[in-house]
PyMOL commands that place a pseudoatom at each C-alpha (Angstrom):
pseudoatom trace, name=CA, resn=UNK, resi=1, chain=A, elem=C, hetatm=0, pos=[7.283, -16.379, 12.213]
pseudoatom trace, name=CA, resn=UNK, resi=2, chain=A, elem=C, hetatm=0, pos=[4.448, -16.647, 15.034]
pseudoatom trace, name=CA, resn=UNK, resi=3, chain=A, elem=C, hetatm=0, pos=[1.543, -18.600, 13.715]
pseudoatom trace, name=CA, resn=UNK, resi=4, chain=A, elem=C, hetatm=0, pos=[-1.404, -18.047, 15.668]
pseudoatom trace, name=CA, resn=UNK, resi=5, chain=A, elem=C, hetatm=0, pos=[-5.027, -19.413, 16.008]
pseudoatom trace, name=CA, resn=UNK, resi=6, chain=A, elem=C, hetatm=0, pos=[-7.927, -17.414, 16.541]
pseudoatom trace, name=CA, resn=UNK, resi=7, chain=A, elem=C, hetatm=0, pos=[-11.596, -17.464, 16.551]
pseudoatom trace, name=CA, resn=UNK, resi=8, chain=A, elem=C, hetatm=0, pos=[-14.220, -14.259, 15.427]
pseudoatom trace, name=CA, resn=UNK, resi=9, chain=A, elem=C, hetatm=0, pos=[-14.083, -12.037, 17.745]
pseudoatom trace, name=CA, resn=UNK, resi=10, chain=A, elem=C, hetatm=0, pos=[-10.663, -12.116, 19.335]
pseudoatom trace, name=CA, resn=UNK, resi=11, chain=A, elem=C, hetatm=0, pos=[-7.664, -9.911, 19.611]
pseudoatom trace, name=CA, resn=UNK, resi=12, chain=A, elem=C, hetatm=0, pos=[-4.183, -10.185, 18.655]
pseudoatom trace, name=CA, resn=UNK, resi=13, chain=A, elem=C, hetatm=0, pos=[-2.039, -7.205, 20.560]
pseudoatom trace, name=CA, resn=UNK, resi=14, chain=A, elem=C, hetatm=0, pos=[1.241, -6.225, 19.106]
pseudoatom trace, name=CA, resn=UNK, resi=15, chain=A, elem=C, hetatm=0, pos=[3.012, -4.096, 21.543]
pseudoatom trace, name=CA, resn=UNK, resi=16, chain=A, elem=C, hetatm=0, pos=[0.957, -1.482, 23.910]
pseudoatom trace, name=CA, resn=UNK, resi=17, chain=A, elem=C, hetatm=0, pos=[-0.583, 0.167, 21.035]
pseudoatom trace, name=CA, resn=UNK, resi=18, chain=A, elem=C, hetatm=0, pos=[-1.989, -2.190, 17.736]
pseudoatom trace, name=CA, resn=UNK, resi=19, chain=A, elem=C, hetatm=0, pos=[-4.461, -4.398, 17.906]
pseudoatom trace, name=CA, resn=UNK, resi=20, chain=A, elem=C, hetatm=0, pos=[-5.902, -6.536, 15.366]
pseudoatom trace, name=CA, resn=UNK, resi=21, chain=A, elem=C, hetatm=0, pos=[-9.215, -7.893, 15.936]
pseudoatom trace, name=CA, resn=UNK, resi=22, chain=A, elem=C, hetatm=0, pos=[-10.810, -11.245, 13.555]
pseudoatom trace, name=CA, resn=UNK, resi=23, chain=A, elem=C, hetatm=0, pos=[-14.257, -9.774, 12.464]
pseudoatom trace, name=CA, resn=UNK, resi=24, chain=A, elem=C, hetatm=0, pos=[-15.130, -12.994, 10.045]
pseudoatom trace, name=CA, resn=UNK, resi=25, chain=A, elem=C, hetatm=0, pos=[-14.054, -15.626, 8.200]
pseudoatom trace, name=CA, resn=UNK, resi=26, chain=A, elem=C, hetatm=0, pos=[-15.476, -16.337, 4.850]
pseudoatom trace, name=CA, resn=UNK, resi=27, chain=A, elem=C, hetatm=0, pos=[-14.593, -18.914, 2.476]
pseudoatom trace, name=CA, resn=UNK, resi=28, chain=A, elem=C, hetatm=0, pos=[-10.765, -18.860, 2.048]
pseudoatom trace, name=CA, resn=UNK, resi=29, chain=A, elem=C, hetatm=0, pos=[-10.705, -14.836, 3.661]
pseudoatom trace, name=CA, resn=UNK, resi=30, chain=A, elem=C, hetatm=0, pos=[-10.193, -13.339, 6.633]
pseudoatom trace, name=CA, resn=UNK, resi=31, chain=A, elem=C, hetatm=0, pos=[-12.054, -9.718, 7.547]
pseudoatom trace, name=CA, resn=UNK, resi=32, chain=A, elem=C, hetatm=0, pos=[-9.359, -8.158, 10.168]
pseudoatom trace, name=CA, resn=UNK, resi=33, chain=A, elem=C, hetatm=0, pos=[-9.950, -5.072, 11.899]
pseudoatom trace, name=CA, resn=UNK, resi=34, chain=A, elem=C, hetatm=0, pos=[-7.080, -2.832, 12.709]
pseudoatom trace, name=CA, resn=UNK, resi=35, chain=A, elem=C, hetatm=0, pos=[-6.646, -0.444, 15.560]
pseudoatom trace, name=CA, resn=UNK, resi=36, chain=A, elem=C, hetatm=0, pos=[-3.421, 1.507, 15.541]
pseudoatom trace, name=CA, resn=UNK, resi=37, chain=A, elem=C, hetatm=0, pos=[-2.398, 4.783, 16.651]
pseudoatom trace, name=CA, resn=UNK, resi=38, chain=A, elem=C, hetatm=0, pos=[-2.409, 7.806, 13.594]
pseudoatom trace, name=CA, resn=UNK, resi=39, chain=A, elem=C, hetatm=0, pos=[1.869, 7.367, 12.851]
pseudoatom trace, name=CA, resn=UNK, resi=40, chain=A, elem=C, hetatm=0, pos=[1.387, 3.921, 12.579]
pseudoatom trace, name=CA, resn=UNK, resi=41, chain=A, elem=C, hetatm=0, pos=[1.004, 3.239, 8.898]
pseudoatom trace, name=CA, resn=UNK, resi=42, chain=A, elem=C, hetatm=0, pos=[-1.111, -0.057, 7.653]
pseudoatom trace, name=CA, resn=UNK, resi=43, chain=A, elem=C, hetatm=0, pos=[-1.320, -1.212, 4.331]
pseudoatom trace, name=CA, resn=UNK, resi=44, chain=A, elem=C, hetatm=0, pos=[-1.920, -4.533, 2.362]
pseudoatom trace, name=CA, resn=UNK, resi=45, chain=A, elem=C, hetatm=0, pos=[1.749, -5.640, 1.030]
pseudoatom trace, name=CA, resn=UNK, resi=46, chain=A, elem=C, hetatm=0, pos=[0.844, -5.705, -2.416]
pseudoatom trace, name=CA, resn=UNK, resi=47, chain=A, elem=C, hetatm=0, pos=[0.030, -1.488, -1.473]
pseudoatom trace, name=CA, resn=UNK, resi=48, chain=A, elem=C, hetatm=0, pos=[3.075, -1.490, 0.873]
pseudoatom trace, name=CA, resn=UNK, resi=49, chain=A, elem=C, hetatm=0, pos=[5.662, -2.785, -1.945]
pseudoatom trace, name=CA, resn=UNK, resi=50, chain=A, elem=C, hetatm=0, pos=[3.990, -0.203, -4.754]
pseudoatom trace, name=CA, resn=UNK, resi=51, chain=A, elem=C, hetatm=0, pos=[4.483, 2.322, -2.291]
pseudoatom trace, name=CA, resn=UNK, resi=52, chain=A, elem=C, hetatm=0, pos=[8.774, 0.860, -1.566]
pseudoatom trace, name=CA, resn=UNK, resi=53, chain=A, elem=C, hetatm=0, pos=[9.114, 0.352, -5.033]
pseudoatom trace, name=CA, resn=UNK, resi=54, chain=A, elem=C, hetatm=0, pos=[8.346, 3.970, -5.632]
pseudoatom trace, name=CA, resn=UNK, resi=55, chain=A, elem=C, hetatm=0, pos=[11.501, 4.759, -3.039]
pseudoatom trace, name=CA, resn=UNK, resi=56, chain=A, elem=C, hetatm=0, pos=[10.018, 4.065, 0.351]
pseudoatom trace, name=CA, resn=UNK, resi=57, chain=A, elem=C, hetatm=0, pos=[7.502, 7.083, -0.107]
pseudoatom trace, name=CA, resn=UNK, resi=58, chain=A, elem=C, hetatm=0, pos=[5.901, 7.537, 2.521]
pseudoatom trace, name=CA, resn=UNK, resi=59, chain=A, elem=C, hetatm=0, pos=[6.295, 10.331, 5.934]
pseudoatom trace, name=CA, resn=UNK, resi=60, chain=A, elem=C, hetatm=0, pos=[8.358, 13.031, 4.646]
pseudoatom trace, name=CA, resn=UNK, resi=61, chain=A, elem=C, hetatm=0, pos=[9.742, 11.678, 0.668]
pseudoatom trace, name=CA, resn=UNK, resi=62, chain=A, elem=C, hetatm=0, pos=[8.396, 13.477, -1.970]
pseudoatom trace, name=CA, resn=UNK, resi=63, chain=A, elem=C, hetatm=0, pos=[6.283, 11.339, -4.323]
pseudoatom trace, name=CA, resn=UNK, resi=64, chain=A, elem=C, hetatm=0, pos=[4.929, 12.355, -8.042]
pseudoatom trace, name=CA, resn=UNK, resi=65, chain=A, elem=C, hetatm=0, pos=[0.845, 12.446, -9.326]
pseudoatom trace, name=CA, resn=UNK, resi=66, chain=A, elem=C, hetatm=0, pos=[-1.152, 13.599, -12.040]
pseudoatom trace, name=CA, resn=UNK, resi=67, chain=A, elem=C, hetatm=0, pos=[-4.294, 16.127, -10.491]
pseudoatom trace, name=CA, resn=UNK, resi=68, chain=A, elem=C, hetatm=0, pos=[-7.149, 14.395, -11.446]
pseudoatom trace, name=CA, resn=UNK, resi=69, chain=A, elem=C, hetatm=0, pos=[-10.049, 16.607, -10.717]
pseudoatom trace, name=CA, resn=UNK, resi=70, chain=A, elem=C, hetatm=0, pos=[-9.260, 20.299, -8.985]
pseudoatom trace, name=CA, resn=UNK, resi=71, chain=A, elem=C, hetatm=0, pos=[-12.451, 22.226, -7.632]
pseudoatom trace, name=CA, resn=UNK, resi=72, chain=A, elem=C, hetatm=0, pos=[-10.950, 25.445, -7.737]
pseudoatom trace, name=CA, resn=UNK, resi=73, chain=A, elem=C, hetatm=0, pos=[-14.286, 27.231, -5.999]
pseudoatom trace, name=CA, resn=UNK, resi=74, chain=A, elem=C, hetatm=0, pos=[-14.213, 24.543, -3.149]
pseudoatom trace, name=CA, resn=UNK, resi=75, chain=A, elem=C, hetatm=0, pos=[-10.342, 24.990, -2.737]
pseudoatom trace, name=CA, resn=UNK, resi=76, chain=A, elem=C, hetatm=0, pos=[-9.046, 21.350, -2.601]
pseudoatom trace, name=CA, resn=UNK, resi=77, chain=A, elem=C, hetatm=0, pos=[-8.217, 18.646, -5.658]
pseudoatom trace, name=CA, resn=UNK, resi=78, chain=A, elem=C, hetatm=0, pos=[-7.554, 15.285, -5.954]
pseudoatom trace, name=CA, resn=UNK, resi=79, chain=A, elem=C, hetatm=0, pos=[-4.367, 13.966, -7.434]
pseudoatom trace, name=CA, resn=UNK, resi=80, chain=A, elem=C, hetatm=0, pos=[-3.817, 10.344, -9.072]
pseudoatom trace, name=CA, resn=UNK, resi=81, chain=A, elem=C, hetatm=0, pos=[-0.805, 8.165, -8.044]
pseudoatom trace, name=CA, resn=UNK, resi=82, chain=A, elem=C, hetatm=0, pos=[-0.175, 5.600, -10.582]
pseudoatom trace, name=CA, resn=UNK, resi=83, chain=A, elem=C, hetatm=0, pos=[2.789, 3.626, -7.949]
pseudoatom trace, name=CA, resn=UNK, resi=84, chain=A, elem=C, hetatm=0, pos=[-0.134, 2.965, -5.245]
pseudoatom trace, name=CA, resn=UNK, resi=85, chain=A, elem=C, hetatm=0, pos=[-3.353, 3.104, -7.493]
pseudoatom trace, name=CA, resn=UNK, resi=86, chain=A, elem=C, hetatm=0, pos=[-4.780, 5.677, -5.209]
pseudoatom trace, name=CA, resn=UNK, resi=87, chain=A, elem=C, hetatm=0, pos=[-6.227, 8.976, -5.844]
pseudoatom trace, name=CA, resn=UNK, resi=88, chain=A, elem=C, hetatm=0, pos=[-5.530, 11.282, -2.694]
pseudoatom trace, name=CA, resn=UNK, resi=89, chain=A, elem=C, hetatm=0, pos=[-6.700, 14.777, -1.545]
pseudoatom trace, name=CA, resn=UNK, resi=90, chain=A, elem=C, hetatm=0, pos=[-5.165, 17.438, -1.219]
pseudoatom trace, name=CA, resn=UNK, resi=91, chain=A, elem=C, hetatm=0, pos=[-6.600, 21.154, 0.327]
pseudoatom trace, name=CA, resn=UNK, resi=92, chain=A, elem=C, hetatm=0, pos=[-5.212, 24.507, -1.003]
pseudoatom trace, name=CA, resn=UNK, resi=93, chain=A, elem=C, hetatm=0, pos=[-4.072, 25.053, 2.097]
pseudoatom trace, name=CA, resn=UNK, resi=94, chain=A, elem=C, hetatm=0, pos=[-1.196, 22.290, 1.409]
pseudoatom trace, name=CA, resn=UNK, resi=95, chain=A, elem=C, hetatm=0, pos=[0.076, 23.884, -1.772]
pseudoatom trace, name=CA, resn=UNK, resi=96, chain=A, elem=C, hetatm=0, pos=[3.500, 25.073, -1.699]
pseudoatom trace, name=CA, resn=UNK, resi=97, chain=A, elem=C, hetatm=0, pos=[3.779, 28.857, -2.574]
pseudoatom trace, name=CA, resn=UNK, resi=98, chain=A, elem=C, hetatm=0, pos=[0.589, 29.146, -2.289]
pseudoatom trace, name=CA, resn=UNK, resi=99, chain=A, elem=C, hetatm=0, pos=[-0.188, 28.577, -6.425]
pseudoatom trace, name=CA, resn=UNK, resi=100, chain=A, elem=C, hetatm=0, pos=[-3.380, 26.930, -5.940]
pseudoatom trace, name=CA, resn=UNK, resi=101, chain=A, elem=C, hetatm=0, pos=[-5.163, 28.596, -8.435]
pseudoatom trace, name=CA, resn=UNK, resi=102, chain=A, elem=C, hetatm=0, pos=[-2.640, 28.042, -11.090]
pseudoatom trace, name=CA, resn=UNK, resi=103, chain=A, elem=C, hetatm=0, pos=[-2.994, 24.207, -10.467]
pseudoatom trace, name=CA, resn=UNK, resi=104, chain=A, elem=C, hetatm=0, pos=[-5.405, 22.476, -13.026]
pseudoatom trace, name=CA, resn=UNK, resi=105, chain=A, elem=C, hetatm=0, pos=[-6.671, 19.227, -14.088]
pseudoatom trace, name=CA, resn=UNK, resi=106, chain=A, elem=C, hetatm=0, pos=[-4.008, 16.976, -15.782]
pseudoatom trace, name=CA, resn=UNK, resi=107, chain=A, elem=C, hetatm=0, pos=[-1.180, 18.468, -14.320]
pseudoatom trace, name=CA, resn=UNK, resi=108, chain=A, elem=C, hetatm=0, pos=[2.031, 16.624, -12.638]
pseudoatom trace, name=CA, resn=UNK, resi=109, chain=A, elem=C, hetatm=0, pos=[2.635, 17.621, -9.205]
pseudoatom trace, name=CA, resn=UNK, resi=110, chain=A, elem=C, hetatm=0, pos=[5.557, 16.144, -6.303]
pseudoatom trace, name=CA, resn=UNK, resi=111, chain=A, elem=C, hetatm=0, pos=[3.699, 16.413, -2.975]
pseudoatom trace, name=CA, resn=UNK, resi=112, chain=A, elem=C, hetatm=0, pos=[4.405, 14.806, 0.572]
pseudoatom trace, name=CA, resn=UNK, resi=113, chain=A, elem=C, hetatm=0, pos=[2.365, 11.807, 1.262]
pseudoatom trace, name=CA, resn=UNK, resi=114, chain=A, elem=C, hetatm=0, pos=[0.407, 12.102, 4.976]
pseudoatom trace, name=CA, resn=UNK, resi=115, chain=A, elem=C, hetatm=0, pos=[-1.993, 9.218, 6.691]
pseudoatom trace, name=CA, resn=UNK, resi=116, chain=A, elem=C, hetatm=0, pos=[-4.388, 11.228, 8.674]
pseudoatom trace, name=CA, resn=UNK, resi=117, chain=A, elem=C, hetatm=0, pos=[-7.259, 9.990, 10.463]
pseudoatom trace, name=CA, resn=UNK, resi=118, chain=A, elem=C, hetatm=0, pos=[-9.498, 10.063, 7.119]
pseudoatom trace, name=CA, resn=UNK, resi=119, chain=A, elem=C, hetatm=0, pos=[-7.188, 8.654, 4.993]
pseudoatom trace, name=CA, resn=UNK, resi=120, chain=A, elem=C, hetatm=0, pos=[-3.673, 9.997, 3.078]
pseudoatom trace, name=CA, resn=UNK, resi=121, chain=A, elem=C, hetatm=0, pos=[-3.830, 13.872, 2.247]
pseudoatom trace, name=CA, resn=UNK, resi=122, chain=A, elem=C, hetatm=0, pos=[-1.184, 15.645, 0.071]
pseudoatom trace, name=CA, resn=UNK, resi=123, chain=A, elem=C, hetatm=0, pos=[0.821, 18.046, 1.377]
pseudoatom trace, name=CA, resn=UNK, resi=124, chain=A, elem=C, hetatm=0, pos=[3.649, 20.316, -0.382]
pseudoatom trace, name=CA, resn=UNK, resi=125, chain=A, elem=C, hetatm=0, pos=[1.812, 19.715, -3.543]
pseudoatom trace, name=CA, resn=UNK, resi=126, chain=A, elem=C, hetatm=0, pos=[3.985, 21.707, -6.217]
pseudoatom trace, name=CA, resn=UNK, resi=127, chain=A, elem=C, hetatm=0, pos=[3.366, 21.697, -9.894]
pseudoatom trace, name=CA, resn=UNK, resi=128, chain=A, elem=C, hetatm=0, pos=[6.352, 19.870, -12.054]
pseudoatom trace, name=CA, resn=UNK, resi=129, chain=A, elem=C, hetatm=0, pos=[4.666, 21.951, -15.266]
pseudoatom trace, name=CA, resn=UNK, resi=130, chain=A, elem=C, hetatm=0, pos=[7.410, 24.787, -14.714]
pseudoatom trace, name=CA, resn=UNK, resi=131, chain=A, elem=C, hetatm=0, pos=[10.032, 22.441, -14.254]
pseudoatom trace, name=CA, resn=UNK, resi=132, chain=A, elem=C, hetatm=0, pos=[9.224, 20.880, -17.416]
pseudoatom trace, name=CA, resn=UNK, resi=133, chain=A, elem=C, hetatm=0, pos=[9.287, 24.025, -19.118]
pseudoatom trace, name=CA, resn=UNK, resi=134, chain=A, elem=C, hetatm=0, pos=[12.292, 24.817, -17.999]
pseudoatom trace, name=CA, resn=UNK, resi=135, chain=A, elem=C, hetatm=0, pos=[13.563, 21.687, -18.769]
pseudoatom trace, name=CA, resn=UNK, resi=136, chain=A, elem=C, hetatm=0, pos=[12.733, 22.099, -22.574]
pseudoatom trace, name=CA, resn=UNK, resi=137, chain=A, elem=C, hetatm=0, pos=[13.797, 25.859, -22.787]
pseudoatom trace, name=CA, resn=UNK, resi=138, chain=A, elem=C, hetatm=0, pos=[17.576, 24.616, -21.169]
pseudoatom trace, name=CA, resn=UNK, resi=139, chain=A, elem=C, hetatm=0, pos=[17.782, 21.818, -24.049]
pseudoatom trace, name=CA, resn=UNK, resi=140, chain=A, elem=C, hetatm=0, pos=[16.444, 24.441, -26.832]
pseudoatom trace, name=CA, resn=UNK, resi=141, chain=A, elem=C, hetatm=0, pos=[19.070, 26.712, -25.153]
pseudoatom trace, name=CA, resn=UNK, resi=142, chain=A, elem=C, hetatm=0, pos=[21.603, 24.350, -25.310]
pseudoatom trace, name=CA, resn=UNK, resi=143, chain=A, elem=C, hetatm=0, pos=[21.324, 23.312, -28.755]
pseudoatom trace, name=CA, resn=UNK, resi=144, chain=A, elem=C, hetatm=0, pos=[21.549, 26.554, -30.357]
pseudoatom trace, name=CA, resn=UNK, resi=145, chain=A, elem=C, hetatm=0, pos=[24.749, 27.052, -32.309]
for i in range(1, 145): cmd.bond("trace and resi %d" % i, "trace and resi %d" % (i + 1))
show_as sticks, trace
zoom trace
């Protein structure tokens, strides 16, 4: 590990493109501002390992939420994810098959997890609802005699 001292105000480069910048000390905390390019992802670790513990999820692996609040007349939602403690956005745009309008509050949904300049979007959002249903009709099937 590199241990480093700096003072307010200085810069800390890691490779040609991050650089991390002390903008105060206060108490026993340090205010750090980050500049890194878009496909560089930066979290807090205690984010980072929520977000490995739910199977590295992150760039293209598909990651599960509840939608927590869908304006169907503005086209875009918001879905919950309990791993990260996070509620993300999501456009209609970025729903898979285009079902946006059958897409309501309270549903589960697998989506694609994106850092854009504004923070993480949703993409691929599809409902699980018809998997589930399809899950329970197979084990009513199934148990017939």
């Amino acid at each position: 590990m590199l241990v480093l001292t700096r003072r307010m105000n200085e810069i800390l480069k890691i490779g040609d493109d991050v650089s991390i910048c002390i903008l105060g000390i206060s108490g026993g905390q340090v205010r750090l501002g980050i500049d890194a390019p878009k496909d560089v992802e930066v979290h807090r670790e205690e984010i980072w390992l929520k977000i490995k513990e739910e199977g590295g999820n992150t760039g293209d692996h598909p990651m599960t939420g509840t939608i927590s609040n869908i304006l169907q007349h503005k086209d875009y939602g918001f879905i919950y994810v309990n791993k990260i403690e996070k509620t993300v956005f999501f456009h209609s745009n970025n729903v898979a098959d285009g079902c946006f309008a059958q897409l309501s509050d309270g549903d589960d949904v697998e989506f694609v997890l994106k850092k854009e300049k504004k923070g993480f979007i949703a993409y691929s959002v599809k409902s699980l609802e018809p998997i589930l249903e399809l899950e329970n009709e197979i084990t009513t099937i199934s148990n017939l005699p």
